[in-house]
MIDOSE-1310 file (N, C-alpha, C; in nm, 2 decimals, decimal comma, always signed):
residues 232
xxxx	+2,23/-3,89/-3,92/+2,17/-3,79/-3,83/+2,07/-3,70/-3,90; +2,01/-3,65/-3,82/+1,85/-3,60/-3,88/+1,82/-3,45/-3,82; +1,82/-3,31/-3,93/+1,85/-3,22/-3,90/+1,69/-3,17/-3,80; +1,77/-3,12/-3,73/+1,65/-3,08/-3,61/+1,60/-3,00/-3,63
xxxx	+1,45/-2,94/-3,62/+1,36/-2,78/-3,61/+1,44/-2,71/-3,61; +1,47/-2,56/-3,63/+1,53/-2,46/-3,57/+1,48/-2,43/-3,43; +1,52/-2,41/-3,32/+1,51/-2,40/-3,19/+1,46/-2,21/-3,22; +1,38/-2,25/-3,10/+1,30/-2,08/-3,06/+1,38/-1,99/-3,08
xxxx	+1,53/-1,99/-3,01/+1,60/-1,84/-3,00/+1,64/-1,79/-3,19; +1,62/-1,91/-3,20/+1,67/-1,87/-3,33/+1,55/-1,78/-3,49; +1,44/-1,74/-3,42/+1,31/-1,67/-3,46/+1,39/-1,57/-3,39; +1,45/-1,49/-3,23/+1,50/-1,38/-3,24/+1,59/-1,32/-3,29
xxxx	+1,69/-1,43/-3,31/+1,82/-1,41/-3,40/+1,79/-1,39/-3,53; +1,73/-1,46/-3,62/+1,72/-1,44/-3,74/+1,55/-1,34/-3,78; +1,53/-1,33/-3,70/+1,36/-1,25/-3,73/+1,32/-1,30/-3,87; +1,28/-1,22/-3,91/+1,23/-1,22/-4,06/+1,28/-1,34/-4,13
xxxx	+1,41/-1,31/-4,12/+1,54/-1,42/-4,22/+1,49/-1,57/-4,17; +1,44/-1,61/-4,07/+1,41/-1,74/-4,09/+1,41/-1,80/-4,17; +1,31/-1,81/-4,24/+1,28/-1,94/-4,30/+1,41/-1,94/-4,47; +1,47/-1,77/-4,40/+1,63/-1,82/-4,53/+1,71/-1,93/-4,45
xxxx	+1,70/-1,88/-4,36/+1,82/-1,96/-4,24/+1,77/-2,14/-4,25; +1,63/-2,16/-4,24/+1,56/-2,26/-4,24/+1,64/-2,36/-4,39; +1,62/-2,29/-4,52/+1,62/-2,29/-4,62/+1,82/-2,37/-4,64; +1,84/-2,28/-4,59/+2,03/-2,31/-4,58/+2,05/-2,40/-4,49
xxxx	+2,01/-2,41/-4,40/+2,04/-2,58/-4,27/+1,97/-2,71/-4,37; +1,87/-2,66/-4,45/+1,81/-2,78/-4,50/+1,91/-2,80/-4,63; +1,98/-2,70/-4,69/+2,07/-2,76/-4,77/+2,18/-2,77/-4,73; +2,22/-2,73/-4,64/+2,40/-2,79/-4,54/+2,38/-2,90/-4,51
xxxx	+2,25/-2,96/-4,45/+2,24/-3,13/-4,44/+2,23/-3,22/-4,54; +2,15/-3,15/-4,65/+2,16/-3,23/-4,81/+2,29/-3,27/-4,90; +2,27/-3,14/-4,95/+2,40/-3,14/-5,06/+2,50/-3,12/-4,98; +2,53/-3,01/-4,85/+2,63/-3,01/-4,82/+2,72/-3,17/-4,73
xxxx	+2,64/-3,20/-4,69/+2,68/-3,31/-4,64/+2,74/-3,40/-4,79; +2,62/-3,50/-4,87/+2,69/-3,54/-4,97/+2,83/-3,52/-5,08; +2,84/-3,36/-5,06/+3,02/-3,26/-5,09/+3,09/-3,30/-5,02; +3,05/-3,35/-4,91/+3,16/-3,30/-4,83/+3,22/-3,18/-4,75
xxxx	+3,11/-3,07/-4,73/+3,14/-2,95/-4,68/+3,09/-2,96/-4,53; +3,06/-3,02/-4,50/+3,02/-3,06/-4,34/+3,00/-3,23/-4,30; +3,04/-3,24/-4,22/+3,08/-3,37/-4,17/+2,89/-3,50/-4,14; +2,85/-3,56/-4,16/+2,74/-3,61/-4,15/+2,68/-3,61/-3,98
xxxx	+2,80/-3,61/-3,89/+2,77/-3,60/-3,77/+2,76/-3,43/-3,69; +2,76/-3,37/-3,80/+2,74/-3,23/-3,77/+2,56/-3,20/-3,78; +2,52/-3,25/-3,87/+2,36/-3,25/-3,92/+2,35/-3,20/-3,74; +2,30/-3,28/-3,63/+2,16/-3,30/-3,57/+2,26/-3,18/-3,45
xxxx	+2,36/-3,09/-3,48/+2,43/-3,03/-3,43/+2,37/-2,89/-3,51; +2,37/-2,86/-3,63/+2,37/-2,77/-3,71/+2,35/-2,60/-3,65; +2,21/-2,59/-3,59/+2,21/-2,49/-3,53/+2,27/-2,44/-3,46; +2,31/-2,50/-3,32/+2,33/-2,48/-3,22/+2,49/-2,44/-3,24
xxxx	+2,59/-2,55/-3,28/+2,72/-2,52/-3,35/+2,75/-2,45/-3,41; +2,66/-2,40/-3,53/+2,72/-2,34/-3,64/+2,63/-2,24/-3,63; +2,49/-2,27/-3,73/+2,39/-2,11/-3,75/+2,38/-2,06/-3,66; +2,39/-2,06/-3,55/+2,33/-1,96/-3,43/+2,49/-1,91/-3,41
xxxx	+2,59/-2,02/-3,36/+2,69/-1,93/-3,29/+2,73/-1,86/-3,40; +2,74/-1,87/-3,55/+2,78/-1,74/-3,68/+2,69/-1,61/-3,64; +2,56/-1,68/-3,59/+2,46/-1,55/-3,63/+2,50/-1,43/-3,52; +2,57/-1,45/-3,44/+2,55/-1,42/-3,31/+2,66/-1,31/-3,30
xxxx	+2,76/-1,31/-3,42/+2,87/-1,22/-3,47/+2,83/-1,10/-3,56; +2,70/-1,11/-3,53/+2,64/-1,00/-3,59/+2,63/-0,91/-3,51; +2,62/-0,90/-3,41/+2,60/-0,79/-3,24/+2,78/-0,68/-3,29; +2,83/-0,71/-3,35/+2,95/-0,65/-3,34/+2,99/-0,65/-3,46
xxxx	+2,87/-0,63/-3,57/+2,88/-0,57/-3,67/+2,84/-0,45/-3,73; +2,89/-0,35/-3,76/+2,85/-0,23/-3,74/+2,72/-0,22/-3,88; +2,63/-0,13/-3,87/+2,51/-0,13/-4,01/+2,59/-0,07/-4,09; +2,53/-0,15/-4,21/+2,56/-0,13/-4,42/+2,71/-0,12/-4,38
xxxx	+2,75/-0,26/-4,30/+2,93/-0,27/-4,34/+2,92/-0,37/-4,43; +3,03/-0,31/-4,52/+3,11/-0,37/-4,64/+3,17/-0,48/-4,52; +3,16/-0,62/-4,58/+3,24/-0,72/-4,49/+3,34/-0,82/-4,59; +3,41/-0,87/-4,62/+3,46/-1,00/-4,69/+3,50/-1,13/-4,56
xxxx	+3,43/-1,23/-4,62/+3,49/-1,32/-4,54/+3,52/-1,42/-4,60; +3,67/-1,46/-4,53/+3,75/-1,57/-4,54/+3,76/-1,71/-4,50; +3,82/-1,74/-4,62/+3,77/-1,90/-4,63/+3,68/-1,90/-4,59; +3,56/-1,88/-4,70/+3,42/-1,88/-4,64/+3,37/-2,04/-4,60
xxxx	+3,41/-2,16/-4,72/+3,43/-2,29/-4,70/+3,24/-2,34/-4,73; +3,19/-2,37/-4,64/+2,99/-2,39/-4,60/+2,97/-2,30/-4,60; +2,97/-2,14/-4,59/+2,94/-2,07/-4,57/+2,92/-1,96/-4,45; +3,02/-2,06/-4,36/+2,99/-2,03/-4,25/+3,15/-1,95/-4,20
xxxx	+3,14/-1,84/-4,10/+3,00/-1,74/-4,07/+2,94/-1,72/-4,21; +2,99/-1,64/-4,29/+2,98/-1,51/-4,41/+2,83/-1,52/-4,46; +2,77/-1,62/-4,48/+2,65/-1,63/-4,58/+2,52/-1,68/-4,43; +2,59/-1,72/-4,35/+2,52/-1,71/-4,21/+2,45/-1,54/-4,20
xxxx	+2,55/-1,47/-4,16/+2,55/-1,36/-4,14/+2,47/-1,22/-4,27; +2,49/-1,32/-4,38/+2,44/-1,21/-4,50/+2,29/-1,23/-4,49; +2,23/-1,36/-4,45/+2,13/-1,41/-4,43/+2,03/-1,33/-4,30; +2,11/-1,31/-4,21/+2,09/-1,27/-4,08/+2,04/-1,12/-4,10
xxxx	+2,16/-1,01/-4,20/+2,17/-0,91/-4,20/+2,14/-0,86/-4,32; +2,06/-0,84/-4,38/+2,00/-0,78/-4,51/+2,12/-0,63/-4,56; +2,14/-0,56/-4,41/+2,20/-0,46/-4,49/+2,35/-0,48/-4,48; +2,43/-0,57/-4,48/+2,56/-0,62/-4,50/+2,58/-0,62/-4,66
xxxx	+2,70/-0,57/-4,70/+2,76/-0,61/-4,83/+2,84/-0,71/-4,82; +2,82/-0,82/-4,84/+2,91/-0,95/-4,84/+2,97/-1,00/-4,92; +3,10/-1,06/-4,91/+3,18/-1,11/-5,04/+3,28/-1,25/-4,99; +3,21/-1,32/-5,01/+3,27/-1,45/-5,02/+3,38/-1,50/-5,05
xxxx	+3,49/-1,55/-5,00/+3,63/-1,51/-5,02/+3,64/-1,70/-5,02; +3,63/-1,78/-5,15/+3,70/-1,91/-5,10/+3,80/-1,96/-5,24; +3,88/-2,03/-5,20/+3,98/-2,09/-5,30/+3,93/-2,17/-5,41; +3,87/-2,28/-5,32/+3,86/-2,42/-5,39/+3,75/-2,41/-5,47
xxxx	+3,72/-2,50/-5,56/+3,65/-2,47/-5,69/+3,49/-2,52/-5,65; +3,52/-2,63/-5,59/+3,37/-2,72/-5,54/+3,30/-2,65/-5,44; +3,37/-2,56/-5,32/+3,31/-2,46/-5,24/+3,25/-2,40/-5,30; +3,32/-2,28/-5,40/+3,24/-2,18/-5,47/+3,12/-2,20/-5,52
xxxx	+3,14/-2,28/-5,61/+2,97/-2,37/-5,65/+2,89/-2,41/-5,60; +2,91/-2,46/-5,45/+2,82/-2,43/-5,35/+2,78/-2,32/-5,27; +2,84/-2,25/-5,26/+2,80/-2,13/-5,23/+2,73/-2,02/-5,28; +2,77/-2,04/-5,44/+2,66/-2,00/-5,52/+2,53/-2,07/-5,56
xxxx	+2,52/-2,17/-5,53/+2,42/-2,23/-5,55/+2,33/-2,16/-5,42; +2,40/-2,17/-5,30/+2,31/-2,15/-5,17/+2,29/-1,99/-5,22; +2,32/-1,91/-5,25/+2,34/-1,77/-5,30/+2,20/-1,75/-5,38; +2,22/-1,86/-5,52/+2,09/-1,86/-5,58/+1,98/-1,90/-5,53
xxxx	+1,97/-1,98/-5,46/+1,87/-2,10/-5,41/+1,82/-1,96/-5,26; +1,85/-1,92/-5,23/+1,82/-1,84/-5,08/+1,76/-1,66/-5,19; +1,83/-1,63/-5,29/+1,78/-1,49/-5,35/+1,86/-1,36/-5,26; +2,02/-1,41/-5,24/+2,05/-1,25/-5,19/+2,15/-1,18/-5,25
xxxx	+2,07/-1,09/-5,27/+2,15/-0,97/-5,38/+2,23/-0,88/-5,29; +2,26/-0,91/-5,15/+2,37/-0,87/-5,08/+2,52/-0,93/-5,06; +2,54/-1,08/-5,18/+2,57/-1,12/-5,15/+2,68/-1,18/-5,26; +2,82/-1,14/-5,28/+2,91/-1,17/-5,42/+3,01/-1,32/-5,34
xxxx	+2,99/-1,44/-5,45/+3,11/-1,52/-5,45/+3,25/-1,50/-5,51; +3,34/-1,50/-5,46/+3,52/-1,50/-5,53/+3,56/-1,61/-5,51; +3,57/-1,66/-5,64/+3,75/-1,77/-5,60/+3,90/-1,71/-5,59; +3,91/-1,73/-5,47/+4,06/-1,68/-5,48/+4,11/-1,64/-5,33
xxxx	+4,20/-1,67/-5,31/+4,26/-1,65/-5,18/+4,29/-1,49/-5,14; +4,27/-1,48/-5,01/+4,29/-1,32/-4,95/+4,37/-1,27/-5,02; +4,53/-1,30/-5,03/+4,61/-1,27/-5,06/+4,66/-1,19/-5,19; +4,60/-1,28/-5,27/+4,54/-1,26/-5,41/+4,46/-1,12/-5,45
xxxx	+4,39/-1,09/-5,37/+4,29/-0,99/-5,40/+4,32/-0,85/-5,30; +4,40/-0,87/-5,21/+4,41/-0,76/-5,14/+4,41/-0,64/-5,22; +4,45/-0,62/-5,27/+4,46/-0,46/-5,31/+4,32/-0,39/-5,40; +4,23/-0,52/-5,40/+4,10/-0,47/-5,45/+4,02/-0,46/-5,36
xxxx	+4,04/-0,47/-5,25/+3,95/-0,42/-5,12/+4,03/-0,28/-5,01; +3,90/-0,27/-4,94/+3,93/-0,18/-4,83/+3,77/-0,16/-4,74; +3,77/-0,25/-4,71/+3,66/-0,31/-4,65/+3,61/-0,26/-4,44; +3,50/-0,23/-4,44/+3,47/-0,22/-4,29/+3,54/-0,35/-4,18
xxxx	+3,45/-0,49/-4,27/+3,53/-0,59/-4,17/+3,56/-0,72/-4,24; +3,61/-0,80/-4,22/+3,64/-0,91/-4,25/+3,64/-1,00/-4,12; +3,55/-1,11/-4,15/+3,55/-1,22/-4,05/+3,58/-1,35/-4,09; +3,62/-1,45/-4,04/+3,72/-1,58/-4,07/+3,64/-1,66/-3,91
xxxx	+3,64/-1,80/-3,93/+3,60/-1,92/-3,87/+3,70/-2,05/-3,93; +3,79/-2,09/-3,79/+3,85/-2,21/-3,87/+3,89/-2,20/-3,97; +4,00/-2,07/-3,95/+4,09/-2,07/-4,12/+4,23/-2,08/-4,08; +4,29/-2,05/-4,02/+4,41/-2,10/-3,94/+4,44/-1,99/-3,83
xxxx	+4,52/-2,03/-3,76/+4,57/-1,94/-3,65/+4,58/-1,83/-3,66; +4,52/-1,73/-3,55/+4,52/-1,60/-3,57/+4,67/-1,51/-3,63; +4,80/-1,57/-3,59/+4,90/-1,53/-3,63/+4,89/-1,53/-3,76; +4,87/-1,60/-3,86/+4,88/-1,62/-4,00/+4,78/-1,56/-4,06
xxxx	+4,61/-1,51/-4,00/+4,50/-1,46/-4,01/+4,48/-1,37/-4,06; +4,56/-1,28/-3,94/+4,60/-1,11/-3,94/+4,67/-1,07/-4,07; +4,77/-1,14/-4,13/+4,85/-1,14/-4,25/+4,80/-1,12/-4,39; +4,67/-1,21/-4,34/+4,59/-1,21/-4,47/+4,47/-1,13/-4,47
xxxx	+4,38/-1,09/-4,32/+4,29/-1,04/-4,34/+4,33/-0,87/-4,30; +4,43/-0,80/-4,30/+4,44/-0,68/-4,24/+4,48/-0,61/-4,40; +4,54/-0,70/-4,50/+4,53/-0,55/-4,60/+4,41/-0,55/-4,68; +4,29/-0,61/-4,64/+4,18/-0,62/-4,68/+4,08/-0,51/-4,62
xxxx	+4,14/-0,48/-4,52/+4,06/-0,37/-4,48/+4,08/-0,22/-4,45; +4,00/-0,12/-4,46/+4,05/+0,03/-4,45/+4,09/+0,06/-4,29; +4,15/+0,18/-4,27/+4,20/+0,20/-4,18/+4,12/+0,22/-4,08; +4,05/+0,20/-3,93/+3,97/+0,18/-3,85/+3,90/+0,05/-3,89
xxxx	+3,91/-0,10/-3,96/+3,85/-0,19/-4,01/+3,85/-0,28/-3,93; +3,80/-0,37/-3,91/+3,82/-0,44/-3,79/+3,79/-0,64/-3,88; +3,93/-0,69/-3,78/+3,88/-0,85/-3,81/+3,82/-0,90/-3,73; +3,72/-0,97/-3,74/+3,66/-1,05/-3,65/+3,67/-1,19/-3,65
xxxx	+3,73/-1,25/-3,61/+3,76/-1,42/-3,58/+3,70/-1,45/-3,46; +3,62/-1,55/-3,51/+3,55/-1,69/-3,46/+3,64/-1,76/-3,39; +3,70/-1,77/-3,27/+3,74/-1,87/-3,24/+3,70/-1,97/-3,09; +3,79/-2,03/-3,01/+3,71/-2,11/-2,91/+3,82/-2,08/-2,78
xxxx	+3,79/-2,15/-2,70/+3,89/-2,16/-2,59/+4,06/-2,11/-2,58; +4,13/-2,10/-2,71/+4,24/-2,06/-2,70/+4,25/-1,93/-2,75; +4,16/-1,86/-2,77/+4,16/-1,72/-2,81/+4,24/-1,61/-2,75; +4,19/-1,67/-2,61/+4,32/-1,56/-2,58/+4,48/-1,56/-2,57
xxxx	+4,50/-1,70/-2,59/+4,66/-1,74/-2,63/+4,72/-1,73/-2,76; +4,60/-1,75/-2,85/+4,62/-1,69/-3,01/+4,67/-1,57/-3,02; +4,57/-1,45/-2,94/+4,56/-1,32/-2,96/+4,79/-1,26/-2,89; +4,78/-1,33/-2,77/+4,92/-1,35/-2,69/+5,01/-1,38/-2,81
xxxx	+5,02/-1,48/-2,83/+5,11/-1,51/-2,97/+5,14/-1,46/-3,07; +5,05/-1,38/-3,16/+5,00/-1,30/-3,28/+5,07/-1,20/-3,26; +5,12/-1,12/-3,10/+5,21/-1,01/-3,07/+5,29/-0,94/-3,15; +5,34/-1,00/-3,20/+5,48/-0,93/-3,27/+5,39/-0,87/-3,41
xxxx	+5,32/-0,97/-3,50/+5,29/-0,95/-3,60/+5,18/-0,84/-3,56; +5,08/-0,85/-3,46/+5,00/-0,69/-3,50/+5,06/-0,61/-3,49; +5,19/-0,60/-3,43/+5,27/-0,47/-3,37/+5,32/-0,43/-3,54; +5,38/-0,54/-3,61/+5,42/-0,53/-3,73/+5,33/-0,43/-3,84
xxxx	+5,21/-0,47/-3,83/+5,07/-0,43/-3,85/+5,05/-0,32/-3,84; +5,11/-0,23/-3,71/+5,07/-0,14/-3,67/+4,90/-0,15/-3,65; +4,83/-0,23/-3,54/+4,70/-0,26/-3,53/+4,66/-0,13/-3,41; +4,56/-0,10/-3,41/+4,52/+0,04/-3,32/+4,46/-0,05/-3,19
xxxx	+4,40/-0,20/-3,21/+4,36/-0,26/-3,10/+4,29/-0,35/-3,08; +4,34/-0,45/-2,98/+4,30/-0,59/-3,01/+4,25/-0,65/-2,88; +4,15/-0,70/-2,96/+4,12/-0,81/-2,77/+4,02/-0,94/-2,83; +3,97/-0,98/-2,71/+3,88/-1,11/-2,72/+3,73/-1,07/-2,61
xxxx	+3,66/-1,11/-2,69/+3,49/-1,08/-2,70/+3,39/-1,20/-2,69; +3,32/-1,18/-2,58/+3,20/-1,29/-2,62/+3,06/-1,23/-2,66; +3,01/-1,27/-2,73/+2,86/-1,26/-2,80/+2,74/-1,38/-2,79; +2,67/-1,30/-2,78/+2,57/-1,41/-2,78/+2,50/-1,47/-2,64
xxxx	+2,52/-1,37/-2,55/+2,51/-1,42/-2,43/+2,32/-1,40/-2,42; +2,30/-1,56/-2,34/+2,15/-1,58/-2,34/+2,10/-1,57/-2,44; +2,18/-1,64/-2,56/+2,13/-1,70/-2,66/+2,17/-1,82/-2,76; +2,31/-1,81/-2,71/+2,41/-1,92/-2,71/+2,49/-1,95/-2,62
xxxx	+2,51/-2,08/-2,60/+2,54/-2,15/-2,47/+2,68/-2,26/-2,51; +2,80/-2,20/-2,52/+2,87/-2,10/-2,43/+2,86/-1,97/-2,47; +2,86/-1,83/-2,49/+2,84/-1,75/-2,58/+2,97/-1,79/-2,66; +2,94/-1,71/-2,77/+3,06/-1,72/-2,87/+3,20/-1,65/-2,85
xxxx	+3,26/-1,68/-2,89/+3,43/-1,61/-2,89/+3,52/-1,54/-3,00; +3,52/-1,41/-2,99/+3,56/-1,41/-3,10/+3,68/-1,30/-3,10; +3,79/-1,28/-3,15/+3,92/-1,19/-3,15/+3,85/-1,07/-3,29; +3,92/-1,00/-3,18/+3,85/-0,86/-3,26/+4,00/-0,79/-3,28
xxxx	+4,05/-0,76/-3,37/+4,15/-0,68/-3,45/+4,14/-0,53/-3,54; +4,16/-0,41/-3,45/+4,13/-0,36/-3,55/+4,25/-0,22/-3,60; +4,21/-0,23/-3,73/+4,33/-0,22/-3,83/+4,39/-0,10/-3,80; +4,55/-0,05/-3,85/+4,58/+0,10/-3,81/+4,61/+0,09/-3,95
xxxx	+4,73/+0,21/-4,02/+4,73/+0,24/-4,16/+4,70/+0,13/-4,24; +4,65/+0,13/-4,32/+4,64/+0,05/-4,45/+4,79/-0,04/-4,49; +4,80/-0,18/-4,43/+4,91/-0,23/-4,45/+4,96/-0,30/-4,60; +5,10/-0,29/-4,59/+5,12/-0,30/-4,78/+5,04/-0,50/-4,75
xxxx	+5,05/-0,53/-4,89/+5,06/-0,63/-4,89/+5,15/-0,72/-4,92; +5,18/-0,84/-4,88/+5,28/-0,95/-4,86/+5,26/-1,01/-4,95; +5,15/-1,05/-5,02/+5,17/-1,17/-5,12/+5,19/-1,10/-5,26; +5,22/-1,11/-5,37/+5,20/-1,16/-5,50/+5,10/-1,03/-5,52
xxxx	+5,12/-0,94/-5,64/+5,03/-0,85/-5,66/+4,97/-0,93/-5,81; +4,82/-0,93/-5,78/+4,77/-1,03/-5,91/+4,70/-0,89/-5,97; +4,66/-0,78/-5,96/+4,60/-0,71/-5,99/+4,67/-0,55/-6,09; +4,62/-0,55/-6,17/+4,66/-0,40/-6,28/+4,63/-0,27/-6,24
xxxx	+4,55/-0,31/-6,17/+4,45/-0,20/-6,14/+4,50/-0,06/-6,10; +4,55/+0,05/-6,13/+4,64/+0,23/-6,06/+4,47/+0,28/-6,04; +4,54/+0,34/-5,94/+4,43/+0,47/-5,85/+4,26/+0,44/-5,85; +4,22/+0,56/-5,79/+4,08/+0,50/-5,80/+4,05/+0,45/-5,63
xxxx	+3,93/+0,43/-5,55/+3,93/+0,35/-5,45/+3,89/+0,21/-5,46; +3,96/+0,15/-5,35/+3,93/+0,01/-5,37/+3,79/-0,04/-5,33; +3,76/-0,16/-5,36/+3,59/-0,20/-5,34/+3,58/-0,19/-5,17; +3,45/-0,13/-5,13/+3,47/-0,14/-5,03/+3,49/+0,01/-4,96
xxxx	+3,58/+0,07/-4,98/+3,65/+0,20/-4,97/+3,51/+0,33/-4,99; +3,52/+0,36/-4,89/+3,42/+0,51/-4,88/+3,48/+0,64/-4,85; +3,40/+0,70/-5,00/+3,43/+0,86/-5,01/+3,46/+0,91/-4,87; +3,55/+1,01/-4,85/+3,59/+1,07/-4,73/+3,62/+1,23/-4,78
């Protein structure tokens, strides 16, 4: 398959950032494809699927937010969106070792100094953030999501998940655990309307006290605010 022009709407979406956006579809179809980080039958899809409907999760991002995103994977949303949004603090949140290295490469290869790679799973790092938002695409079920993306963020923080058609059965299910959370409020959102076709979907979560964390404390670190965390 043979990666297509960027389509018109995507000069309003990305303005300026074009030809980075340009720059990153031409390497999701190269290298990324040959990795293995996108499927070959995704190529002549790329925009429409992926860069546009990530970019489009920017409408419901608030300006100069601190963001981390999980399992960032291709990049997608997170490095979509860093690309999109010049004034985003971005942090790349992936496990596996051959992701990271692509992502930094796209990191180098694009020039954004808005823009930090981590190896290492949410869980792992929680207590070194306290972040505006955190967004996730295709990381697992919002039940399990919330778990890992809510002690990542400060109090009023909001998750933003990418999802499709079952979003609002996810959001139904997840019940118990935001209540666990103590979450100030939750629903499902579409973006992108008359510019992506279906507009996008996405569960919006957002945080109440600063929840402890569950996994495994990897970090030494006493007092001080976490990355992310703004003077008050």
């Amino acid at each position: 398959m043979a990666l297509l022009p960027a389509p018109s709407i995507a000069r309003e979406i990305f303005a300026d950032a074009l030809p980075s956006a340009e720059r990153y579809a031409e390497f999701l179809a190269g290298p990324g494809v040959e990795r293995g980080l996108i499927g070959p039958r995704e190529v002549d899809r790329l925009w429409e699927r992926h860069l546009l409907n990530c970019a489009v999760m920017a409408e419901v991002i608030p300006a100069d937010a601190t963001v981390v995103d999980i399992g960032s994977g291709a990049g997608l949303p997170g490095l979509v969106l860093a690309i999109a949004r010049a004034d985003l603090s971005m942090t790349l949140l992936e496990p596996l070792l051959r992701r990271t290295v692509f992502l930094q490469e796209c990191v180098d290869l694009l020039g954004l100094p808005n823009v930090e790679v981590r190896r290492a799973r949410a869980e792992e790092v929680a207590e070194e953030f306290a972040v505006d938002v955190v967004t996730a695409r295709a990381v697992a079920p919002l039940e399990r999501l919330v778990g890992w993306a809510l002690p990542l963020l400060r109090p009023g923080g909001e998750l933003l998940a990418l999802k499709g058609e079952r979003a609002a059965a996810e959001l139904e299910q997840a019940g118990g655990i935001l209540s666990e959370f103590g979450v100030r409020d939750a629903e499902v959102l579409q973006v992108g309307h008359g510019k992506v076709e279906p507009p996008a979907t996405i569960v919006r979560v957002v945080a109440g006290k600063a929840p402890r964390p569950s996994g495994k404390r990897t970090s030494s670190r006493r007092g001080g605010r976490r990355r992310g965390e703004r003077k008050r």
